[in-house]
C-alpha positions as CSV (number, residue, x, y, z in Angstrom):
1,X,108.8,84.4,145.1
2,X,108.9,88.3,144.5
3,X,108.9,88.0,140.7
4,X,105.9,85.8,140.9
5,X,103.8,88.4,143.8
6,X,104.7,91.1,141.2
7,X,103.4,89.1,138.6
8,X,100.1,88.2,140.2
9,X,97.2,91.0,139.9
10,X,95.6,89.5,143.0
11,X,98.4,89.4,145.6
12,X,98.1,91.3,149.2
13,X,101.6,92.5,148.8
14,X,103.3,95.8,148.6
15,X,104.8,94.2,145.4
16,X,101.5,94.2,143.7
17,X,101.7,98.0,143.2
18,X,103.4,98.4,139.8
19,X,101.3,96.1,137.6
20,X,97.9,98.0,139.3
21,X,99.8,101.2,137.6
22,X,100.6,99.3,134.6
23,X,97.0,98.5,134.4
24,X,96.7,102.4,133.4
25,X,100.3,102.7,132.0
26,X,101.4,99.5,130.3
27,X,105.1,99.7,130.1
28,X,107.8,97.1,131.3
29,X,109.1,98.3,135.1
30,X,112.5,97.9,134.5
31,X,111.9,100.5,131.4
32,X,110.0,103.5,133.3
33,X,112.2,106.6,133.8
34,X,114.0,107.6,136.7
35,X,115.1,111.0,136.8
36,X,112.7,114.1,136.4
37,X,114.1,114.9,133.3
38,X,112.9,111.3,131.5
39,X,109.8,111.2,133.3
40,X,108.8,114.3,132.0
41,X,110.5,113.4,128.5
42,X,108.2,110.3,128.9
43,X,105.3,112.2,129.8
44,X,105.3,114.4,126.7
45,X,106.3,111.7,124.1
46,X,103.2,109.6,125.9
47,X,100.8,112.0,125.5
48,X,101.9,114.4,122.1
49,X,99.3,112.9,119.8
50,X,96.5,113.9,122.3
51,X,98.0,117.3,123.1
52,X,98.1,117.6,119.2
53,X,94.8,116.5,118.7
54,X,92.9,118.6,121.6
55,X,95.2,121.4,120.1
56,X,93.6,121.1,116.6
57,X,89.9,121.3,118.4
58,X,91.2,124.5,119.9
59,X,93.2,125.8,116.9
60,X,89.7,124.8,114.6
61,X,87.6,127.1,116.7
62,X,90.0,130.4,116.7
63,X,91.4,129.7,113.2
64,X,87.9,129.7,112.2
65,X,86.4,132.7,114.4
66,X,89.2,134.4,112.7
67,X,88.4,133.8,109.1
68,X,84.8,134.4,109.8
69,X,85.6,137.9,110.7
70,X,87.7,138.9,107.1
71,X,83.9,138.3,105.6
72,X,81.1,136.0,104.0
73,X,82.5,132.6,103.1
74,X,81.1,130.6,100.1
75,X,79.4,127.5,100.3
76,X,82.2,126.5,98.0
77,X,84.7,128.3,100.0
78,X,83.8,126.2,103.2
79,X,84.1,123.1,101.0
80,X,87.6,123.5,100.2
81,X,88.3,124.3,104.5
82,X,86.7,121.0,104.7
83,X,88.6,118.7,102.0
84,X,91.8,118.1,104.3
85,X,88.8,117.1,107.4
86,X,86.6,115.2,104.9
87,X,89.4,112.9,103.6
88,X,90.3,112.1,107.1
89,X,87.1,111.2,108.1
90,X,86.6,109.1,105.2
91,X,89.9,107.3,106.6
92,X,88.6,106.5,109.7
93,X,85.2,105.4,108.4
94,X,86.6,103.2,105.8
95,X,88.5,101.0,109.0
96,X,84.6,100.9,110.9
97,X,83.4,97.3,108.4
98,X,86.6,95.5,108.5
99,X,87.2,96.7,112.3
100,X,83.8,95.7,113.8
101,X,83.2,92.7,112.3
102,X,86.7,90.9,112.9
103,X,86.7,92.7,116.6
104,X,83.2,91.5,117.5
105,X,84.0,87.9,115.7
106,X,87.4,87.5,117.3
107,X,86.7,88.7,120.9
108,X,84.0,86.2,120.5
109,X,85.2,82.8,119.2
110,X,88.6,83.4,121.3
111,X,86.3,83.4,124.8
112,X,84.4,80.8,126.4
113,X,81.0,80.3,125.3
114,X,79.7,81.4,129.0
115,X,82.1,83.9,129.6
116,X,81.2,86.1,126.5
117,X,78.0,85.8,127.4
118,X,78.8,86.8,130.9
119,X,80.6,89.7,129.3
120,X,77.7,90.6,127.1
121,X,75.0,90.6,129.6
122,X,77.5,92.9,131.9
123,X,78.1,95.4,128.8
124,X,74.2,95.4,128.2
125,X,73.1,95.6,131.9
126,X,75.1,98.4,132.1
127,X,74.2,100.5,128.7
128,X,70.9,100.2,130.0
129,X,71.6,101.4,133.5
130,X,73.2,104.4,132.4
131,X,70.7,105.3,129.3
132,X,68.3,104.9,131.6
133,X,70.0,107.6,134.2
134,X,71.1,110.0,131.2
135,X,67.4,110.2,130.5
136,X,66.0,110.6,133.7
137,X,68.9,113.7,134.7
138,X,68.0,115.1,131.3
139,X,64.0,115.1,132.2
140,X,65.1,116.9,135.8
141,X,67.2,119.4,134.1
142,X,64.7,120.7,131.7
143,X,61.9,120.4,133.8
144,X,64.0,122.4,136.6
145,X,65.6,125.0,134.0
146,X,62.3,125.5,131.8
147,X,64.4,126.7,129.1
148,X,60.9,126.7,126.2
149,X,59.9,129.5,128.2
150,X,63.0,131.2,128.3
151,X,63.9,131.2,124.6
152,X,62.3,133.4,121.8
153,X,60.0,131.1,120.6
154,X,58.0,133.6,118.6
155,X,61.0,134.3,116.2
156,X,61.7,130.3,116.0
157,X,60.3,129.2,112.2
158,X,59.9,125.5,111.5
159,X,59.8,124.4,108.0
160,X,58.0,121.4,106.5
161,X,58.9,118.0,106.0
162,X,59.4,116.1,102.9
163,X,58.2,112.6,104.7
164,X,56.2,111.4,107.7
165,X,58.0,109.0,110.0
166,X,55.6,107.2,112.7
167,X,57.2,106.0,116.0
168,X,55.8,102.2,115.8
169,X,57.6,102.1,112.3
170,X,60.7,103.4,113.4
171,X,60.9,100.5,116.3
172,X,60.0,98.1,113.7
173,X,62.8,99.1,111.7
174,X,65.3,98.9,114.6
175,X,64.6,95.3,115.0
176,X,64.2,95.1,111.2
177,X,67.7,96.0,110.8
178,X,68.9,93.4,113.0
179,X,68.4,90.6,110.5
180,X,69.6,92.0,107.0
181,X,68.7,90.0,104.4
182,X,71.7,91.1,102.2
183,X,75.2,91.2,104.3
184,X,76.8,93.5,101.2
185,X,74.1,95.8,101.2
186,X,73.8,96.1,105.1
187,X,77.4,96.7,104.5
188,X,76.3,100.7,102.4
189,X,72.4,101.1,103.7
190,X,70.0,100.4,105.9
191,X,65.8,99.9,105.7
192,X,63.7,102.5,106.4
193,X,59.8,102.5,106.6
194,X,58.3,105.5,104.6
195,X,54.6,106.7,104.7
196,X,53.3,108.6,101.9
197,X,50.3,110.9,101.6
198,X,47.9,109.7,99.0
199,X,46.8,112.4,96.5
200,X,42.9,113.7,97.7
201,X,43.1,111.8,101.1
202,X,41.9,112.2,104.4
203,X,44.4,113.3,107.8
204,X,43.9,109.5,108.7
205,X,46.9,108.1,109.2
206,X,46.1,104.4,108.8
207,X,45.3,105.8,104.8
208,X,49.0,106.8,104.1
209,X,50.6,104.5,101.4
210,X,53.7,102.2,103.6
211,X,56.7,102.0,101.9
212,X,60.0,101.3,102.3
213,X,63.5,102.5,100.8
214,X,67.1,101.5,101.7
215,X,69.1,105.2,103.0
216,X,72.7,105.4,102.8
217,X,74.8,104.5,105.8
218,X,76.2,101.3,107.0
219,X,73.5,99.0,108.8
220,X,76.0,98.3,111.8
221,X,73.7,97.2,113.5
222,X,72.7,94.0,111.7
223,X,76.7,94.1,111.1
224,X,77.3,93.1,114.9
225,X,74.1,90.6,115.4
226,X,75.6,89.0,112.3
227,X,79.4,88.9,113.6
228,X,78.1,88.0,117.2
229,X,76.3,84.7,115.8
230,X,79.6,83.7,113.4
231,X,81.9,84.6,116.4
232,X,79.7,82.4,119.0
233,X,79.3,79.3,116.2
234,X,83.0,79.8,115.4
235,X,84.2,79.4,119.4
236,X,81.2,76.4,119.4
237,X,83.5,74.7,116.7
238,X,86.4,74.4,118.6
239,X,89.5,73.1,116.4
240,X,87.0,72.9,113.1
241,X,86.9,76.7,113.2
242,X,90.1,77.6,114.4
243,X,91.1,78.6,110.9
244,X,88.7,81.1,110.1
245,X,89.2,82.4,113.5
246,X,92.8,83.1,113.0
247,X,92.0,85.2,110.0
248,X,89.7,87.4,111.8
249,X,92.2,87.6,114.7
250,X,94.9,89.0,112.1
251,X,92.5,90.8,110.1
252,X,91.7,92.8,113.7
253,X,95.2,92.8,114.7
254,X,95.7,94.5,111.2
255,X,93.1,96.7,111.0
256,X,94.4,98.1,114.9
257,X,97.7,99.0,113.5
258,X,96.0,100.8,110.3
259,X,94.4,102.6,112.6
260,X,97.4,103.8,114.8
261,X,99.0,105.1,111.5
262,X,95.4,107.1,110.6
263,X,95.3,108.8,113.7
264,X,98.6,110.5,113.7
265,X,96.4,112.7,110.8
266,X,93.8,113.5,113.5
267,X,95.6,116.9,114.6
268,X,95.2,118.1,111.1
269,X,91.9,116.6,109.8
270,X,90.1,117.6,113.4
271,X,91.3,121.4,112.6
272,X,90.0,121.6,109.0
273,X,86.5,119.7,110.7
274,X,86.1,122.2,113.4
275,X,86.8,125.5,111.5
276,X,84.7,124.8,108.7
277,X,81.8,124.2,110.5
278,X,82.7,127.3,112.7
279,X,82.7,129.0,109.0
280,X,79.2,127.8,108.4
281,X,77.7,128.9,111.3
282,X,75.4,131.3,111.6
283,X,75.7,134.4,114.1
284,X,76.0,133.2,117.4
285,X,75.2,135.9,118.9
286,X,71.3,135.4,117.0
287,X,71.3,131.3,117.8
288,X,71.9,132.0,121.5
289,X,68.8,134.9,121.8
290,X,66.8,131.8,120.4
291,X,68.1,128.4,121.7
292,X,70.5,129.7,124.7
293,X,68.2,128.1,127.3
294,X,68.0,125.2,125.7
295,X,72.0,124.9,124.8
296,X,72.9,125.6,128.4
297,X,70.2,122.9,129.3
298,X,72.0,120.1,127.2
299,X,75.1,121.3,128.1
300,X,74.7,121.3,132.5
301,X,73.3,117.5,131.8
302,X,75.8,116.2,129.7
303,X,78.2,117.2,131.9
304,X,76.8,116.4,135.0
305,X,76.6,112.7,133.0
306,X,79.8,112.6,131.6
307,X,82.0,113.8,134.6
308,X,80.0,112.5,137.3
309,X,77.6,109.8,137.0
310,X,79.6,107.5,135.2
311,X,82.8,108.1,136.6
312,X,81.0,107.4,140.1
313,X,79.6,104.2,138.5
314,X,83.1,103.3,137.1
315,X,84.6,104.2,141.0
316,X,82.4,102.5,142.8
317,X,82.7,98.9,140.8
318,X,86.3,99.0,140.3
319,X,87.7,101.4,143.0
320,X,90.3,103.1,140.7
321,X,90.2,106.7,139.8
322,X,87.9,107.4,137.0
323,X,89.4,110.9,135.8
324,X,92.8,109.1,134.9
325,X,91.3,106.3,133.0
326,X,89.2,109.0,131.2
327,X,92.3,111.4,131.0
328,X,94.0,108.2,128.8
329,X,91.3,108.4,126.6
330,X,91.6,112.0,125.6
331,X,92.3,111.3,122.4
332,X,89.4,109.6,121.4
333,X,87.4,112.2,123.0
334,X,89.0,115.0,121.3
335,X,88.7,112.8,118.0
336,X,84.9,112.3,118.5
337,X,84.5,116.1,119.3
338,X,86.2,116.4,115.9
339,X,84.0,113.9,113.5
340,X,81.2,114.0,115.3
341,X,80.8,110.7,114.7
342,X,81.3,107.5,117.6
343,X,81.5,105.1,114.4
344,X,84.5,106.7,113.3
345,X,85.6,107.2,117.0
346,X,85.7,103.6,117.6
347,X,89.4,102.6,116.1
348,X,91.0,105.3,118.2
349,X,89.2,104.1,121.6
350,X,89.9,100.8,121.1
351,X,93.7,101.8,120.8
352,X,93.2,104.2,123.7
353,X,92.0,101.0,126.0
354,X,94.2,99.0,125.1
355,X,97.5,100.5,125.0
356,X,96.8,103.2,127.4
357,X,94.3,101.7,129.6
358,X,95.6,98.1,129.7
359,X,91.9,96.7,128.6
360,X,92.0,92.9,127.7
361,X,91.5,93.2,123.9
362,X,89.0,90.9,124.0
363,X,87.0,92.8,126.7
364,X,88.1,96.0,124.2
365,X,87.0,94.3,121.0
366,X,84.2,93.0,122.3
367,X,82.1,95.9,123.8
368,X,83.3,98.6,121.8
369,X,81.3,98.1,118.9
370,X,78.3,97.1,120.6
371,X,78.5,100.5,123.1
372,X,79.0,102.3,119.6
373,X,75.9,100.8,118.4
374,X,73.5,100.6,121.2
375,X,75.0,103.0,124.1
376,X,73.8,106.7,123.3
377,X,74.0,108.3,126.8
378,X,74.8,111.6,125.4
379,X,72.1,111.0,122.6
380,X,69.2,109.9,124.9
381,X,70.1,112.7,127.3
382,X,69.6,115.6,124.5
383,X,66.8,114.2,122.5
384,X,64.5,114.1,126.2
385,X,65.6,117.6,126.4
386,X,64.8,118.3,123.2
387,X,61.6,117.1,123.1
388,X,60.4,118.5,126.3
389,X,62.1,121.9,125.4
390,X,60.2,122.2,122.0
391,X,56.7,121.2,123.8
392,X,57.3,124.7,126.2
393,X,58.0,126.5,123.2
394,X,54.5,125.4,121.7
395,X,53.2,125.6,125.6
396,X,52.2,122.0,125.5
397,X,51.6,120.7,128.9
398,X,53.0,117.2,129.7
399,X,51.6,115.1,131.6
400,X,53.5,112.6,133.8
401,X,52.3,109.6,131.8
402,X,53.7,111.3,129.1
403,X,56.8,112.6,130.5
404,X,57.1,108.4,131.4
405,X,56.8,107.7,127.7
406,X,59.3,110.7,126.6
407,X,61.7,108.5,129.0
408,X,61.0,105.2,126.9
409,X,60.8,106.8,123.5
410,X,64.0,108.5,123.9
411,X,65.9,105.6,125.3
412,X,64.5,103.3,122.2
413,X,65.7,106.1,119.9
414,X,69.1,106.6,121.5
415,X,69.3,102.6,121.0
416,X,68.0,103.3,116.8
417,X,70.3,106.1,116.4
418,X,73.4,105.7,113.8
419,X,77.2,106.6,114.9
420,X,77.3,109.0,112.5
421,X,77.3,113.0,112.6
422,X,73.6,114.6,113.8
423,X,71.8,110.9,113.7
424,X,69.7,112.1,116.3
425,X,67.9,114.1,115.1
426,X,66.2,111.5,112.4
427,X,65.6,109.5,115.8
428,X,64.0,112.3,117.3
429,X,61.2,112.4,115.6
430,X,59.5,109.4,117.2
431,X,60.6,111.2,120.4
432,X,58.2,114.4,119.0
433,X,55.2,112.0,118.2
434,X,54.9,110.9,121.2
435,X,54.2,113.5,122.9
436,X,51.7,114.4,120.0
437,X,54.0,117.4,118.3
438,X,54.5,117.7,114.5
439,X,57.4,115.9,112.9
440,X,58.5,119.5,111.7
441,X,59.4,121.2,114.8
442,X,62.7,119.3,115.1
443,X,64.1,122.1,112.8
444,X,63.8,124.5,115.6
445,X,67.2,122.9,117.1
446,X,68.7,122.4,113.9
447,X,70.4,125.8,114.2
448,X,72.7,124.7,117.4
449,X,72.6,120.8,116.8
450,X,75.5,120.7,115.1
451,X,77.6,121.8,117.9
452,X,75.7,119.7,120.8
453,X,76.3,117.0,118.5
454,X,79.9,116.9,119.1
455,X,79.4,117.4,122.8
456,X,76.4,114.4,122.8
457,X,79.0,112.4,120.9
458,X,82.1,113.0,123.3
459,X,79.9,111.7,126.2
460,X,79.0,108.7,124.6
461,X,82.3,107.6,124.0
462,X,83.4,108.3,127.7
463,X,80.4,105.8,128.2
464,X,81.3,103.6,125.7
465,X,85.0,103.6,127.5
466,X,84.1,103.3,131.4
467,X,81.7,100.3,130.4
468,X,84.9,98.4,128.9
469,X,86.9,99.1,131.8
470,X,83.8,98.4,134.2
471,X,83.1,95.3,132.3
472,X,87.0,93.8,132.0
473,X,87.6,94.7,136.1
474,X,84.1,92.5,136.6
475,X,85.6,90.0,134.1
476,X,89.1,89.9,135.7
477,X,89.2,86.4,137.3
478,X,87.3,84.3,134.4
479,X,90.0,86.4,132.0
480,X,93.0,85.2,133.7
481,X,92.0,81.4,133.6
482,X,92.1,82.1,129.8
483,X,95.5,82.9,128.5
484,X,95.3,84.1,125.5
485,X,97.9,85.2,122.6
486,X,97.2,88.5,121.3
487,X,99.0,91.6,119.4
488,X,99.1,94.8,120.7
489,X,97.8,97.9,118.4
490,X,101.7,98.6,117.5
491,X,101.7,94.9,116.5
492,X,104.3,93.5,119.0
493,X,103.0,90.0,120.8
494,X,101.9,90.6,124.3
495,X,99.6,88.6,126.5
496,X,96.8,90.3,127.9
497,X,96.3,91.8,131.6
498,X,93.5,92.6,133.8
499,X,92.2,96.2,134.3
């Protein structure tokens, strides 16, 4: 009887206490340490990869302050910083295919029909509830702070773009890429509309010659409608598709332990990342007389986000502390403030939730990839500030209609915007038109995007990450009535447990 209370996630009894802390820390009871000296041991040998890994953040910045001050670096120069960072990024983007598709498709077809889409309609429910709330605390912030008319405007030069976007196109497009006509080339690009100025034509836009062209980048998001449908019609099959649903299981299960030997390189590759683009910096000292304001704007709200509205979400649907389920994913934060990139973040949170956080992997498989597709908190959050922030600077007054539709806009673009490094500020564009400013002012942030951009895309990981754990403690009781066999990111067979 006392084996089987311990066993039992729901049990009343003071003997339910070590699997709740194994639902954090996943380890066998009889093998946690005893004395001071082992916990600590265990402490440092559970947690060296992320103290590596925040260390190389740290070590990136002062290693490349440092070089900075022996003189002026060459483009060429920087490139060769970068070569150990680049090759590890291209590691970790070279697992996103494989990973996302036999995730989604194996998290999928393993569940029941009405249970995944329970689970997908908690995931989405909840992106939208905190998009929504990232934009809205964004609004307040810049609207409180009124950072446009703070900043040097008058020294702030916008250059001239190559191509005009419209923000009807660009939504088009979103839904566009849902339903790629080619799976191989969604696999390497994605559609874009294009409008062209005709030679000796008028300003009228409905007179611009629509085009399209296919940009590099992975369409991911026609990637996961795509593996959503085959995982659904695979799980519809039953026995028939059993087969092809194995593969993908081992294919995942492969692809997870891939991914635990890639990360051992972040350490290194994050410190080559960081100080290069340190090196290519300009002077801060010059960005900050400009775009201070406006960088301590971003800043306040993503971390008023990050740190306190969704960590009171997570709280107060599960009840468990939300700063140690976020501490156990430090290193896919620090590995996102690295790349830049929640694409190439997403094999090293799905390790972090599931053998750190004790996340079902079918919970973890499951919404991962969609929050990296859809969920932009930090994203949505900085392109309403943007946007608002660049219409003081050209002492444009909004409106509260149109402070409604900087609201929408920016949650649409948040949803359009690719996993990859600075997407955001392709997406803001249709943020600027609709509040009727020029395509070309979005280069007046260019100079301290690159930064917020890894801040932006640490946030939206820690979103990405509470909404798996949110989701899988909501899931709980329909996950236990389904046993399932799975393997662990270090490969060993395990069965899975309930956040």
């Amino acid at each position: 009887m006392e084996v089987a209370s311990e066993l039992s996630p729901l049990s009343g009894s003071d003997s339910s206490k070590p699997v709740e802390r194994s639902s954090y820390y996943p380890q066998e009871p009889n093998k946690r340490p005893r004395t001071r000296r082992q916990r600590i041991t265990s402490c440092l040998s559970h947690n060296a990869l992320t103290g590596l890994t925040i260390g190389g953040v740290i070590g990136g910045i002062i290693l490349g302050i440092c070089l900075k001050g022996t003189g002026k670096w060459s483009p060429r120069e920087i490139m060769y910083v970068n070569y150990a960072g680049e090759l590890f990024l291209r590691m970790l983007k070279s697992l996103i295919l494989p990973l996302i598709v036999s995730s989604l498709i194996s998290a999928i077809g393993s569940l029941d029909l009405s249970l995944s889409g329970k689970i997908g309609a908690r995931a989405i429910t909840y992106y939208m509830v905190t998009t929504v709330s990232a934009v809205i605390l964004g609004i307040i912030l810049v609207m409180s702070i009124q950072p446009g008319t703070l900043s040097r405007g008058e020294n702030m030069k916008s250059s001239e773009m190559a191509k005009s976007v419209n923000t009807v196109d660009t939504l088009m497009d979103l839904v566009r890429n849902m339903f790629p006509p080619n799976l191989v080339q969604a696999c390497i690009s994605q559609y874009r509309t294009v409008l062209t100025k005709r030679i000796n034509d008028t300003e009228d836009n409905n007179t611009w010659a629509i085009g399209g062209e296919n940009t590099s980048g992975m369409n991911i998001l026609g990637l996961v409608v795509f593996a959503t449908v085959l995982g659904i019609t695979l799980g519809k099959m039953g026995p028939d598709g059993k087969p092809l649903l194995n593969f993908f299981e081992a294919l995942s299960s492969a692809m997870m332990i891939i991914t635990n030997w890639v990360i051992w390189l972040s350490p290194l590759g994050v410190l080559f990342l960081v100080t290069s683009k340190v090196l290519e910096m300009q002077t801060f000292d010059e960005v900050l007389s400009q775009l201070g304001m406006y960088f301590i704007t971003v800043i306040i709200g993503l971390f008023i986000h990050g740190f306190f509205v969704l960590p009171l979400i997570f709280y107060i649907l599960t009840r468990k502390n939300p700063f140690r389920y976020v501490y156990n994913m430090a290193q896919a934060i620090a590995t996102a403030f690295g790349t830049s990139s929640s694409s190439a973040t997403l094999p090293v949170a799905i390790g972090c939730l599931e053998e750190r956080n004790g996340i079902d992997p079918r919970v973890a498989r499951f919404v991962m990839p969609i929050g990296a597709t859809i969920n932009m908190d930090g994203t949505a959050l900085y392109e309403a500030v943007a946007a608002i922030f660049i219409a003081q600077v050209r002492k444009v007054p909004l409106s509260f209609g149109q402070l409604a539709a900087v609201s929408i806009t920016a949650t649409a673009a948040s949803i359009g915007a690719a996993g990859i490094p600075q997407a955001g500020l392709v997406t803001m564009v249709m943020v600027l038109d609709t509040v009727g400013l020029p395509a070309n002012d979005v280069t007046l942030i260019i100079a301290i995007d690159w930064l917020l951009d890894r801040f932006r895309t640490s946030v939206n990981v820690v979103g990405d990450s509470l909404g798996a754990g949110i989701v899988n403690f909501l899931s709980k009781n329909e996950l236990a009535a389904m046993p399932h066999h799975v393997q662990s990111q270090n490969g060993a067979d395990r069965h899975t447990t309930s956040i």
